[in-house]
N, C-alpha and C positions, 0 to 999 in steps of 0.2 A: 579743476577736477581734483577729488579728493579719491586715494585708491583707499578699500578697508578691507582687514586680507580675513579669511572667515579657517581661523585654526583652532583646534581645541574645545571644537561646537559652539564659538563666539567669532565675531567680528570684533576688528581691532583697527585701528590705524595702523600703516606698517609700509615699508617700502620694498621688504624681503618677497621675494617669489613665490615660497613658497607654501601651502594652504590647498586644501580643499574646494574654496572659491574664491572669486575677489571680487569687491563688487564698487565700481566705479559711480560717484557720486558727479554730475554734470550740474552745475549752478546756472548755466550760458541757456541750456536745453533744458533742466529740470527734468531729467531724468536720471534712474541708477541702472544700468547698465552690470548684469552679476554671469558672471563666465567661472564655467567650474573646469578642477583637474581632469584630466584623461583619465589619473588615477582612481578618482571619488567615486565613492559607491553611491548607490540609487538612497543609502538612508541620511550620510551625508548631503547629498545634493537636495535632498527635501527640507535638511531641518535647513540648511544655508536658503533655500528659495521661503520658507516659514521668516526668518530673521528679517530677509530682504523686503520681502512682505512688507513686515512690520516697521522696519527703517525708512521704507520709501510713504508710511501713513504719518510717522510721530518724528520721524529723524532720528539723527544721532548724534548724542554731543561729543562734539571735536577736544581735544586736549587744550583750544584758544579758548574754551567756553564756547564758543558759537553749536548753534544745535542746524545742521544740516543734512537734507531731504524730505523736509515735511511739504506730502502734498506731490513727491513726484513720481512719475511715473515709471516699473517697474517694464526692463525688457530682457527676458531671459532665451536659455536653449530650453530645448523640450526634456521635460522630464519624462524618461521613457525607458521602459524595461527593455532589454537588448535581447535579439532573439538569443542569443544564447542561452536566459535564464527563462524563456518560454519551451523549451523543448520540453519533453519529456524524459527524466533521466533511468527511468525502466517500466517496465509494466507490472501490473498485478495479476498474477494469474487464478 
């Protein structure tokens, strides 16, 4: 399993905690597997689900040269606006 930690609107190889998202590369399953921050906002968690996207069609080449995840399959959390940002924050009179 390769972890690739998704900071500074890029995915990187990394073994630090901390990031926006991190998206777990499985060779055994061939699948990526991408889990975001508590913290990340909805415009983060899109451009990181966009990258993963595209990671899990063409891969990513590893620092060994090796190019891995082409071809696998992408399983994420729901991208979804929290009621909080659905309220209404006043009315127009």
């Amino acid at each position: 399993m390769v972890r690739l930690i998704f900071k500074n609107r890029t995915f990187s190889e990394g073994r630090e905690e901390s990031g926006d998202a991190v998206l777990i590369l499985d060779e055994a399953t061939q699948t990526g597997k991408l889990e975001y921050s508590p913290d990340a906002g909805l415009v983060m968690r899109r451009t990181a689900r966009r990258q993963a996207e595209s990671i899990c069609k063409s891969g990513f080449l590893l620092g060994s040269g090796k190019r891995l995840g082409i071809g696998f399959k992408l399983e994420s959390e729901e991208d979804s606006i929290g009621d909080r940002l659905t309220q209404i924050g006043h009315e127009n009179r």
